[in-house]
FIKOL-363574 format. One line per field, with one value per residue: residue number from 1; residue in three letters; x, y, z of N, C-alpha, C in turn. Coordinates in Angstrom, 2 decimals. Layout:
% FIKOL-363574
pos <- (NUM, ...) .
code <- (ALA, ...) .
n.X <- (X, ...) .
n.Y <- (Y, ...) .
n.Z <- (Z, ...) .
ca.X <- (X, ...) .
ca.Y <- (Y, ...) .
ca.Z <- (Z, ...) .
c.X <- (X, ...) .
c.Y <- (Y, ...) .
c.Z <- (Z, ...) .
***
This chain:
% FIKOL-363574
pos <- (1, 2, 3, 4, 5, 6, 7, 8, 9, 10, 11, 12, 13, 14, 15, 16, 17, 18, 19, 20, 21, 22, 23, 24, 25, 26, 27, 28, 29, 30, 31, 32, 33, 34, 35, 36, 37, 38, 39, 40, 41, 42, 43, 44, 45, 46, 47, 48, 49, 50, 51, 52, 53, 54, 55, 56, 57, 58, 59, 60, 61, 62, 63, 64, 65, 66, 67, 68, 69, 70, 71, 72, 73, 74, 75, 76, 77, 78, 79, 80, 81, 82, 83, 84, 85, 86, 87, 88, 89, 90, 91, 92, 93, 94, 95, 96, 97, 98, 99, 100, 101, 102, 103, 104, 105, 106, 107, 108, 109, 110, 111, 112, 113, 114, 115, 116, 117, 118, 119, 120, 121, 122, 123, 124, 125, 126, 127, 128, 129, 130, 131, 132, 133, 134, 135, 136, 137, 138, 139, 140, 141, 142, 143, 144, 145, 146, 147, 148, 149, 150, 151, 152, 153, 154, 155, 156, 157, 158, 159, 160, 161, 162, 163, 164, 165, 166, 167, 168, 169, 170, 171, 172, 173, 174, 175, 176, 177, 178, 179, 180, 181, 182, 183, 184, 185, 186, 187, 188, 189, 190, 191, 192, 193, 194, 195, 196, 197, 198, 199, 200, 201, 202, 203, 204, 205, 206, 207, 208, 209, 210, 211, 212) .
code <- (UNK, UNK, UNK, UNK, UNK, UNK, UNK, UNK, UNK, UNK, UNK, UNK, UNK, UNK, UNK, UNK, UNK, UNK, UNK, UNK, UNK, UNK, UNK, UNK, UNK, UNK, UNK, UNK, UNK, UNK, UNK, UNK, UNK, UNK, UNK, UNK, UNK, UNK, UNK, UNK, UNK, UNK, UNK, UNK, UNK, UNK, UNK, UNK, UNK, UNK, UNK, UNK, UNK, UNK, UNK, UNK, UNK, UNK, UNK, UNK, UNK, UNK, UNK, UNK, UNK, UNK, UNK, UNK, UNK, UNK, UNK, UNK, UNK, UNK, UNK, UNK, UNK, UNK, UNK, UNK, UNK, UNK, UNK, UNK, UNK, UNK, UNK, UNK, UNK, UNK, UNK, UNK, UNK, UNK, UNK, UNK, UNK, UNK, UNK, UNK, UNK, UNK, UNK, UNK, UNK, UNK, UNK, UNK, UNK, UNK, UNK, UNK, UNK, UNK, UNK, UNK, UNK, UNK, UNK, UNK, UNK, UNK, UNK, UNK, UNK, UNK, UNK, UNK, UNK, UNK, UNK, UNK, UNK, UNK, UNK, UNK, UNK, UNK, UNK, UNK, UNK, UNK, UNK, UNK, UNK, UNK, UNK, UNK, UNK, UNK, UNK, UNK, UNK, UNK, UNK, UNK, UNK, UNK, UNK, UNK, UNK, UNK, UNK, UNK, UNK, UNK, UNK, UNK, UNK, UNK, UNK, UNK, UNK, UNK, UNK, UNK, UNK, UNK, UNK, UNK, UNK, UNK, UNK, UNK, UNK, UNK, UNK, UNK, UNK, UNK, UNK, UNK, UNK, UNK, UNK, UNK, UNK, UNK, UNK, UNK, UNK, UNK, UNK, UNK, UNK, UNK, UNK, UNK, UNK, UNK, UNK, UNK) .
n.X <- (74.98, 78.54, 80.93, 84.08, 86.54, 87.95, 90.74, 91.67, 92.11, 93.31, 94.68, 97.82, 99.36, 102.47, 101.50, 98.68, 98.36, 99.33, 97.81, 94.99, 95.13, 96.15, 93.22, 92.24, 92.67, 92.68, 89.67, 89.39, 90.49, 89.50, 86.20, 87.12, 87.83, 85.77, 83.69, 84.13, 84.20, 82.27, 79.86, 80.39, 77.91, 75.38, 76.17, 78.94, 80.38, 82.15, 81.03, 79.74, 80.47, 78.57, 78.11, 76.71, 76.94, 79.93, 79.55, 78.50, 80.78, 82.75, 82.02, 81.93, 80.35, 77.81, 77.56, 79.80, 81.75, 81.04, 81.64, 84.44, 85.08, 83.20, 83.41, 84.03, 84.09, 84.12, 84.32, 86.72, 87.41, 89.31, 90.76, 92.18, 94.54, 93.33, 90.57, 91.26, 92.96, 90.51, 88.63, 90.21, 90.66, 88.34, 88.18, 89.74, 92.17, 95.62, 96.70, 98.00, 97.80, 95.21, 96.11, 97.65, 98.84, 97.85, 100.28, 101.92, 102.01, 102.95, 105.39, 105.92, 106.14, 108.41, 109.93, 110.38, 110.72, 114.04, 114.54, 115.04, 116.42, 118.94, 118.79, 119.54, 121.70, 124.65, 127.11, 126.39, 124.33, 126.08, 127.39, 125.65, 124.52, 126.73, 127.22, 124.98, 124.36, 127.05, 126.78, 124.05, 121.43, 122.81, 123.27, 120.73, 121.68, 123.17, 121.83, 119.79, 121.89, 123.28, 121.12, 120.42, 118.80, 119.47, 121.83, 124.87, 124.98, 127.26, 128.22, 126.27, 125.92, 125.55, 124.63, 124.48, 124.01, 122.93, 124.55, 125.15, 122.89, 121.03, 122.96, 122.61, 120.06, 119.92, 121.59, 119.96, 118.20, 119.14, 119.88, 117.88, 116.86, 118.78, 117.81, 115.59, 116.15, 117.26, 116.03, 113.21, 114.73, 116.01, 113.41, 112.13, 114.04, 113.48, 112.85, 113.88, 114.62, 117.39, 117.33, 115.48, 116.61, 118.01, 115.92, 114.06, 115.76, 115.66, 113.24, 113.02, 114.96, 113.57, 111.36, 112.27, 114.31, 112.09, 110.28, 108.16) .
n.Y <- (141.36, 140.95, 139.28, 137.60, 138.25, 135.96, 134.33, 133.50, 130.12, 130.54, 132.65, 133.27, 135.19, 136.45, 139.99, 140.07, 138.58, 139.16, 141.77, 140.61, 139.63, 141.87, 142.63, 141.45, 141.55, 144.28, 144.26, 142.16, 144.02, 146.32, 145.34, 144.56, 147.10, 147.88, 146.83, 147.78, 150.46, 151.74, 153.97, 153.58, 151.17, 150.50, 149.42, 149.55, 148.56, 148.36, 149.33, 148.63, 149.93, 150.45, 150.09, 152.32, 154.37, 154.89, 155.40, 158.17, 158.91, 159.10, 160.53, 158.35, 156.32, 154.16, 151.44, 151.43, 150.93, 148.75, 147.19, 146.77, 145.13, 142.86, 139.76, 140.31, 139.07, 139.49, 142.60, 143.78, 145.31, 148.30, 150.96, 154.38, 156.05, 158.61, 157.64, 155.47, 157.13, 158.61, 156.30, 155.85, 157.21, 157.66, 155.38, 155.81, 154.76, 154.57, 154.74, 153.07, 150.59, 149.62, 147.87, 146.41, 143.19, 139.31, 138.24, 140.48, 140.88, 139.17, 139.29, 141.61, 140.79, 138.73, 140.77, 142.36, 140.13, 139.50, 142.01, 142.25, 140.49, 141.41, 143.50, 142.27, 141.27, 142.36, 143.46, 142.50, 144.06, 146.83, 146.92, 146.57, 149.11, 150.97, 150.01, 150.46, 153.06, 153.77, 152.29, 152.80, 151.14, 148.90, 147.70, 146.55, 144.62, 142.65, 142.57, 140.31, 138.48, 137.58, 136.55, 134.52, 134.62, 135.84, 135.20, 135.60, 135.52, 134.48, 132.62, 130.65, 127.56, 124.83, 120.90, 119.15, 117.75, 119.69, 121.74, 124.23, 125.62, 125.38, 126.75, 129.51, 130.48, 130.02, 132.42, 134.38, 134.47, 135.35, 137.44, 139.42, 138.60, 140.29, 142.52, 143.41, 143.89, 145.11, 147.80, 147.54, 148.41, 150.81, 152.43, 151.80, 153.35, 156.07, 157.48, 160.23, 159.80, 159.04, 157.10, 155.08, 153.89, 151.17, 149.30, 150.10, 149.58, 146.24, 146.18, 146.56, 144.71, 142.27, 142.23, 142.73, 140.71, 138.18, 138.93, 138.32) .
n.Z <- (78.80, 80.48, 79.23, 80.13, 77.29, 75.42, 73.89, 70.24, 68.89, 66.71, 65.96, 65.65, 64.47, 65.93, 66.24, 66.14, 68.35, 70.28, 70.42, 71.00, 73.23, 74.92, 74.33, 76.26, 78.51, 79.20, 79.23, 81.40, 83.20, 83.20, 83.75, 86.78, 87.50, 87.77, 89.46, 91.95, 91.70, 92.16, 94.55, 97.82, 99.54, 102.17, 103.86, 103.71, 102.12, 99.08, 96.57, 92.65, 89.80, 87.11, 83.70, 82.34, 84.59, 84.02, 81.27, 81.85, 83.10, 81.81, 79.04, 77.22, 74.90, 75.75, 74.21, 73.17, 75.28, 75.75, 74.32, 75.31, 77.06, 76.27, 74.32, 70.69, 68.17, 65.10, 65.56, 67.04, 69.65, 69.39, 71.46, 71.51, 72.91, 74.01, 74.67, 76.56, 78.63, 79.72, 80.85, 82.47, 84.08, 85.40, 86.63, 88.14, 88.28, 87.15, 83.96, 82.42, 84.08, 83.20, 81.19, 81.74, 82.15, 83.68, 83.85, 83.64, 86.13, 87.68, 86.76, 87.97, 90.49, 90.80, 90.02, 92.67, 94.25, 93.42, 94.19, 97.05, 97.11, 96.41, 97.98, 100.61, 100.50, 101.25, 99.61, 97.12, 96.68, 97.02, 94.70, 92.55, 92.99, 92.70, 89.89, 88.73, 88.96, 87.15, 84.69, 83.79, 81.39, 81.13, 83.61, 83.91, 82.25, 83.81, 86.20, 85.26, 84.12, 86.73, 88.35, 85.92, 84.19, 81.63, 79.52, 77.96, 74.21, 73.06, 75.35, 75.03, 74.56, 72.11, 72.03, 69.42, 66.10, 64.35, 64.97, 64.01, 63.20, 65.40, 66.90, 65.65, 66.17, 68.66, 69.37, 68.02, 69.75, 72.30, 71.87, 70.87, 73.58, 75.38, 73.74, 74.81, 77.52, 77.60, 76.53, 78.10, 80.66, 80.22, 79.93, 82.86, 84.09, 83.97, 86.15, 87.80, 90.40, 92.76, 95.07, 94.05, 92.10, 91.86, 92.55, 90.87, 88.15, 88.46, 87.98, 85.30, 84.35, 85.24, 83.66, 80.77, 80.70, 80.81, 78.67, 76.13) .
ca.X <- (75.78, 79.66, 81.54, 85.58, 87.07, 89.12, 91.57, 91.29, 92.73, 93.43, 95.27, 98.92, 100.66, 102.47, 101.39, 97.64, 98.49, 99.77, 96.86, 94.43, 96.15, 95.37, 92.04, 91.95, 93.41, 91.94, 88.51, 89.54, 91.23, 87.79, 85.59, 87.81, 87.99, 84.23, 83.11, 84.32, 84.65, 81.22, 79.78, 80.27, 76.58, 74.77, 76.96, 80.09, 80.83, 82.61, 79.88, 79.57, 79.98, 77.86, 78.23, 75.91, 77.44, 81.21, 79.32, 78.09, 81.64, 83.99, 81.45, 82.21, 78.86, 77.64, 77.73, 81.08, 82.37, 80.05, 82.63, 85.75, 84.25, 82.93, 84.33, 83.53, 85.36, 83.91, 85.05, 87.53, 87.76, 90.89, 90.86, 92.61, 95.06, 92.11, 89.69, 92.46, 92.80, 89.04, 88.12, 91.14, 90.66, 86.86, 88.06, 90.76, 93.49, 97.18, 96.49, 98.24, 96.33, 93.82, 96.67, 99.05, 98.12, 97.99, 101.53, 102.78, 101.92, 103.54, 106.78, 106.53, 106.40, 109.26, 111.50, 110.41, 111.36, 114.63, 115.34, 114.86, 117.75, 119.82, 119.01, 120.01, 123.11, 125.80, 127.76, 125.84, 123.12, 126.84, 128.16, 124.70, 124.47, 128.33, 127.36, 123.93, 124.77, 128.21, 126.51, 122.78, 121.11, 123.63, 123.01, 119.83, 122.07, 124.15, 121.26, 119.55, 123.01, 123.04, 119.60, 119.96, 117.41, 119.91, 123.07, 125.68, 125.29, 129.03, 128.12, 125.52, 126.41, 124.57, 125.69, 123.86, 124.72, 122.73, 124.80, 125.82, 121.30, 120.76, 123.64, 122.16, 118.85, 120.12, 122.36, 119.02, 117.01, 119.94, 120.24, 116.26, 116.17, 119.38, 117.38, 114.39, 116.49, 118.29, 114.62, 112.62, 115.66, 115.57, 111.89, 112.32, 115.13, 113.11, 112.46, 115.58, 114.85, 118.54, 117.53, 114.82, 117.46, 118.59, 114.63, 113.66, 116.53, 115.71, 112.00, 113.27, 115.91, 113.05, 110.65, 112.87, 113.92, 110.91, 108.95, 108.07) .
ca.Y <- (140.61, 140.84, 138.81, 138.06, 137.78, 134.91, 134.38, 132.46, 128.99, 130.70, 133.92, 133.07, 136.29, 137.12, 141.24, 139.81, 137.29, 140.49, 142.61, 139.99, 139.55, 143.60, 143.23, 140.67, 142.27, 145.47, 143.73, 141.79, 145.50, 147.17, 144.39, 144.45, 148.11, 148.63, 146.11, 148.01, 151.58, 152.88, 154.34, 152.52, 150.82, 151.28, 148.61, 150.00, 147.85, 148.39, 149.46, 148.55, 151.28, 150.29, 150.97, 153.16, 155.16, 155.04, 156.52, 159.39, 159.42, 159.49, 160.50, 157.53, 155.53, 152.84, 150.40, 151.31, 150.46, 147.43, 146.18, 147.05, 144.25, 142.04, 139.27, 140.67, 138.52, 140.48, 143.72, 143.53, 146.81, 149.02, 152.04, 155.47, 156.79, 159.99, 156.50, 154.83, 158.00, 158.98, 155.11, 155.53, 158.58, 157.39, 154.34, 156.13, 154.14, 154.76, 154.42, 151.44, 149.53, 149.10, 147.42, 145.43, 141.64, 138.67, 138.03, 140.95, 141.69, 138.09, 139.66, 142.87, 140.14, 137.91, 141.90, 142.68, 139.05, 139.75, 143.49, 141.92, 139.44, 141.90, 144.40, 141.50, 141.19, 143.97, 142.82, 142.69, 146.15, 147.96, 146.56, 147.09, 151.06, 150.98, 149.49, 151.43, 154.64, 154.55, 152.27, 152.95, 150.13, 147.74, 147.12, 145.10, 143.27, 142.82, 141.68, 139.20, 137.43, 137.13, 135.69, 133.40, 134.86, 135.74, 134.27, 136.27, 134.50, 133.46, 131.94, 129.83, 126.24, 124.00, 119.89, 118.95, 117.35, 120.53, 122.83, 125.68, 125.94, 125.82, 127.96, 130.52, 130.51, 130.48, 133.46, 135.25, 134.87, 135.99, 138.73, 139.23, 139.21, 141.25, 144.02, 143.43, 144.03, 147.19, 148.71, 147.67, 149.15, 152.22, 152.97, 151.92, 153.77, 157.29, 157.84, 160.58, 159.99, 157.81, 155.62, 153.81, 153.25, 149.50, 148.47, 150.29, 148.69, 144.92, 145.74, 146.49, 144.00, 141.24, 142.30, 142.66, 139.31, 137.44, 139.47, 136.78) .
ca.Z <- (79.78, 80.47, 79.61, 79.64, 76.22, 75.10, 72.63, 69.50, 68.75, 65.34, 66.21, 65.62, 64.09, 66.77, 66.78, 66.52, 69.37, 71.27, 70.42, 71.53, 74.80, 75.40, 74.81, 77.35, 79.89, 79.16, 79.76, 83.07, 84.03, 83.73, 85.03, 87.91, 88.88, 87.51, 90.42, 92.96, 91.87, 92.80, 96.09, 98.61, 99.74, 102.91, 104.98, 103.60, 101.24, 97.63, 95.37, 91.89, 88.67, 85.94, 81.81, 82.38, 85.28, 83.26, 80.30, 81.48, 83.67, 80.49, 77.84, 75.96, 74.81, 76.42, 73.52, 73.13, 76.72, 75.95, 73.40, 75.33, 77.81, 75.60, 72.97, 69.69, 66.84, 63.90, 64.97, 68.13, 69.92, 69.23, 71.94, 71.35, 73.89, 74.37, 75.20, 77.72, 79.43, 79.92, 81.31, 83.71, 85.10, 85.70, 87.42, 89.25, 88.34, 86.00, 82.71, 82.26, 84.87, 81.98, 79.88, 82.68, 82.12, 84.89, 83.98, 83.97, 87.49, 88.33, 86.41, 89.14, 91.90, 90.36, 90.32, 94.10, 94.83, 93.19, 94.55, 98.44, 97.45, 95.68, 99.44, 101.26, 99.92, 101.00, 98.98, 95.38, 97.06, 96.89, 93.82, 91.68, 92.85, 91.44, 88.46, 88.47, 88.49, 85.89, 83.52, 83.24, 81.48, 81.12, 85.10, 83.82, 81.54, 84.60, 87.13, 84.71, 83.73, 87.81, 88.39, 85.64, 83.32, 80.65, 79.26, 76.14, 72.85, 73.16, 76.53, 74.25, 73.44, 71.98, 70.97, 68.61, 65.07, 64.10, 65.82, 63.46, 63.08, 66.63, 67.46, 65.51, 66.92, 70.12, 69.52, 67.98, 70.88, 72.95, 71.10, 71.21, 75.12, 75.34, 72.87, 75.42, 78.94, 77.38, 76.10, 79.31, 81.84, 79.93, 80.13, 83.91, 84.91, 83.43, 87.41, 88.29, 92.17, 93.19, 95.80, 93.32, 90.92, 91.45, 92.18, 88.72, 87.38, 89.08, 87.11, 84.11, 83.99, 84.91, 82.69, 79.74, 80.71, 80.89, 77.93, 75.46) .
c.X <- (77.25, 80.80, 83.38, 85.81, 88.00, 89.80, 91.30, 92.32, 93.61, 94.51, 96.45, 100.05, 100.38, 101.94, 99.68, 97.77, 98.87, 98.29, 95.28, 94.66, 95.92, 94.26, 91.55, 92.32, 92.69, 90.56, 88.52, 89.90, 89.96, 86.50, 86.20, 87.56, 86.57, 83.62, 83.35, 84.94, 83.07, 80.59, 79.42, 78.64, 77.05, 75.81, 78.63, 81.27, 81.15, 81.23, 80.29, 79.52, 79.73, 78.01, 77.97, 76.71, 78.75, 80.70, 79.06, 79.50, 82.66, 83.69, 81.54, 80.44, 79.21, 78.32, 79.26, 81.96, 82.30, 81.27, 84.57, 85.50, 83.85, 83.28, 83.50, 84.65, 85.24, 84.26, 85.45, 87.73, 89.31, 91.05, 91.73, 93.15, 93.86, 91.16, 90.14, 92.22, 91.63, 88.42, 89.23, 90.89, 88.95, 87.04, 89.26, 91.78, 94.90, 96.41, 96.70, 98.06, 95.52, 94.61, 97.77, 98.34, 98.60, 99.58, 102.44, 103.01, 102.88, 105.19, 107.93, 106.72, 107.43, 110.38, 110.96, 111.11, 113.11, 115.26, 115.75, 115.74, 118.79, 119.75, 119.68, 120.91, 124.06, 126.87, 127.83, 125.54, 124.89, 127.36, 127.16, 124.07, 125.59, 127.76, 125.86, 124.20, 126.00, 127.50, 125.38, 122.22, 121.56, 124.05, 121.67, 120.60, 122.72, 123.30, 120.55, 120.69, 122.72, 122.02, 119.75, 119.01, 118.27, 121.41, 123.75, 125.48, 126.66, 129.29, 127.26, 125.71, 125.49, 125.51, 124.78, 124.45, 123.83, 123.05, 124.77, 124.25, 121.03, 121.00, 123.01, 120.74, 118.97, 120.63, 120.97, 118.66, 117.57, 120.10, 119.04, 116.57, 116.89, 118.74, 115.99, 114.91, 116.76, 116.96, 114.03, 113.28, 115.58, 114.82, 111.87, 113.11, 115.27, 113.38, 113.76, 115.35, 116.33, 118.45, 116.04, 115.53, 117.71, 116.75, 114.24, 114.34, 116.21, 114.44, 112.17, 113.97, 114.60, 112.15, 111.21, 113.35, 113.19, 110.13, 109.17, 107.35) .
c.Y <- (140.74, 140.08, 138.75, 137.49, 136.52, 134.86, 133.02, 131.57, 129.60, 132.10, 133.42, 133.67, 136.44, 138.75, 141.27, 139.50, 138.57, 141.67, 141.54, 139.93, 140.94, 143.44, 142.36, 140.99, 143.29, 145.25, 143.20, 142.73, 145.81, 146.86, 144.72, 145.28, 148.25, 147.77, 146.17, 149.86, 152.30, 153.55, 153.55, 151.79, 150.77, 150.55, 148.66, 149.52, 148.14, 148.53, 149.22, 149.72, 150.04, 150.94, 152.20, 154.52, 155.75, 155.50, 157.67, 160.18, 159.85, 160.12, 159.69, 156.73, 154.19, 151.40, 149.98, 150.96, 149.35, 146.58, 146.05, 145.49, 142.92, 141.38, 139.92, 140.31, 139.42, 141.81, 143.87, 145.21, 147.32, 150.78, 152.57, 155.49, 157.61, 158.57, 156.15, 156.00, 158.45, 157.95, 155.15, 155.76, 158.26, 156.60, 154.51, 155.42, 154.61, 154.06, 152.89, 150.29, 148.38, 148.55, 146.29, 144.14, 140.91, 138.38, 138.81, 141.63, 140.37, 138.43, 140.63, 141.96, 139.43, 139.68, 142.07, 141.65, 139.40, 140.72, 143.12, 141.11, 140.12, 143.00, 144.06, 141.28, 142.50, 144.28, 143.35, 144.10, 146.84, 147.74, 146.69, 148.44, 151.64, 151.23, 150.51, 152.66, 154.97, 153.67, 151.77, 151.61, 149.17, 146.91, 145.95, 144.11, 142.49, 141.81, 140.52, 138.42, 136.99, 136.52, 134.35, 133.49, 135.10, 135.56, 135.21, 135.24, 133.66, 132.40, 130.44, 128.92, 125.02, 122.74, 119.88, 118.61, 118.26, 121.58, 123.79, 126.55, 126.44, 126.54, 129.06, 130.85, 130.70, 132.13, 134.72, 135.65, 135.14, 137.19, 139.70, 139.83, 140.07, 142.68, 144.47, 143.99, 145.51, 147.94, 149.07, 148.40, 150.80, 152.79, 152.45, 152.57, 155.39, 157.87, 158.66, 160.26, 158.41, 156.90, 154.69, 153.28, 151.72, 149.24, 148.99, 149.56, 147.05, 144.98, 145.78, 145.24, 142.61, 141.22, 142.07, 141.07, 138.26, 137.81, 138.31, 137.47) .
c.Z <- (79.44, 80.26, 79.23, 77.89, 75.93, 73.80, 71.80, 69.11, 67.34, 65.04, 66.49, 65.22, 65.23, 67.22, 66.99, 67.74, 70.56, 71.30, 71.33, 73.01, 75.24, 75.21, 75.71, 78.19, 80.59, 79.73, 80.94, 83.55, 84.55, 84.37, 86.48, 88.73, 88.97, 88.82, 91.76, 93.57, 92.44, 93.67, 96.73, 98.99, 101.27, 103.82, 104.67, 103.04, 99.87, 96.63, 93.95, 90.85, 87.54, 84.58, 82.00, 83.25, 84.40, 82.34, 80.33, 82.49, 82.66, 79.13, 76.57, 75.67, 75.13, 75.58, 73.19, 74.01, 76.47, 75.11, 74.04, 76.35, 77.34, 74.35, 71.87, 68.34, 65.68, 64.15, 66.41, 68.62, 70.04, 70.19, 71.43, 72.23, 74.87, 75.29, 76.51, 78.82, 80.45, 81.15, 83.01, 84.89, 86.10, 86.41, 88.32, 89.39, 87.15, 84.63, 82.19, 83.54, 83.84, 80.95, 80.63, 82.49, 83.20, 84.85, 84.00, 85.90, 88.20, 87.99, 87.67, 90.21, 91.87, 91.14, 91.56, 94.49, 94.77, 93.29, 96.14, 98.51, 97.15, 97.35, 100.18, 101.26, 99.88, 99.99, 97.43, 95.62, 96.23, 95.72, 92.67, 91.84, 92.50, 90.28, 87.83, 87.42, 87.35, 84.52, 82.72, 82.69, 81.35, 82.73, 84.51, 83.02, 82.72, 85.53, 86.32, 84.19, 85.49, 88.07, 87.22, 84.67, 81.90, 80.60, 78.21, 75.15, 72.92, 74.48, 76.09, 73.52, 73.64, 70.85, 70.45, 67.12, 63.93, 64.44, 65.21, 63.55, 64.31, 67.36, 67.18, 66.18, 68.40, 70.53, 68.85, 69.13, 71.75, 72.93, 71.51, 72.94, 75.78, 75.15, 74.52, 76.78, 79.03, 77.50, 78.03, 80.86, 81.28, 80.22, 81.96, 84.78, 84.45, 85.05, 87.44, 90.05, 92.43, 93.76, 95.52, 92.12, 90.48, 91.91, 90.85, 87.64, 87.00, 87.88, 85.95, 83.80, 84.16, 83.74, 81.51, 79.46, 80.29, 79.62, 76.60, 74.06) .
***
């Protein structure tokens, strides 16, 4: 029997706490497409692929699918790239499909929200394909200061009769979602086609944002 994985009360390094979180995903991914990748049935309805079917589609073994699927505390499944690939291609979706989590798809709907206000705007649209195009990812630093999602460390004040502590902490995690806007705009803004520039940008810049 299938079921979803959950995370443990007990899993608190963060790169566990991150790895956990992929194989939960990974498992609601493949549930997901597996329940609607197989031939259609007689009334033309979404058919079902089975372990069974996906094993002899990716040559991976059954038992082994069985764990990508299923909680397994004592020995947590760790796919391969070669694995990822194989399961994808079988379920006909992007690789990373089988790795996007419920929040990050709420992140892509947050940057659409946020590219349709930035279109809307003749104003900003012409003033973030300016800023786009001369200075690459420092446009996501650019649209998340606008939105509201991120702030400069020096912009960062905190009263407190702990200030100098708090300051710093603040100015980390400034720093932090800064490192995170630059990274995620980069790796979004690989695309060379020009007129997806400021939405690749808008996704990077939320994502990087938002990544926790």
């Amino acid at each position: 029997m299938m079921t979803n994985p959950s995370l443990s009360d007990e899993q608190t390094d963060p790169l566990q706490l991150l790895m956990a979180v992929q194989r939960r995903a990974l498992a609601e991914n493949m549930l997901a497409a597996m329940d609607v990748a197989g031939a259609r049935t007689r009334d033309g309805q979404p058919g079902k692929l089975n372990q069974s079917d996906l094993a002899a589609a990716t040559g991976i073994s059954r038992s082994t699918l069985s764990r990508f699927v299923t909680e397994n505390i004592d020995k947590p499944p760790n796919p391969d790239l070669d694995t990822l690939c194989r399961i994808a291609q079988a379920l006909n979706i992007p690789p990373f499909f089988l790795l996007i989590g419920k929040s990050d798809w709420e992140k892509m709907a947050e940057a659409v929200k946020a590219y349709l206000l930035v279109m809307n705007d003749e104003e900003l649209s012409e003033a973030m394909n300016n800023y786009t195009q001369k200075h690459k990812v420092l446009a996501g630093i650019e649209l998340a200061h606008r939105f509201d999602l991120y702030q400069p460390d020096e912009n960062v004040v905190a009263a407190s009769d702990r200030h100098e502590e708090i300051q710093a902490d603040l100015a980390r995690r400034s720093d932090s979602t800064r490192r995170a806007i630059l990274s995620a705009t980069a790796v979004s803004q690989l695309s060379s086609r020009e007129k997806n520039r400021v939405l690749l940008t808008t996704i990077g810049a939320i994502f990087g944002a938002m990544h926790k």
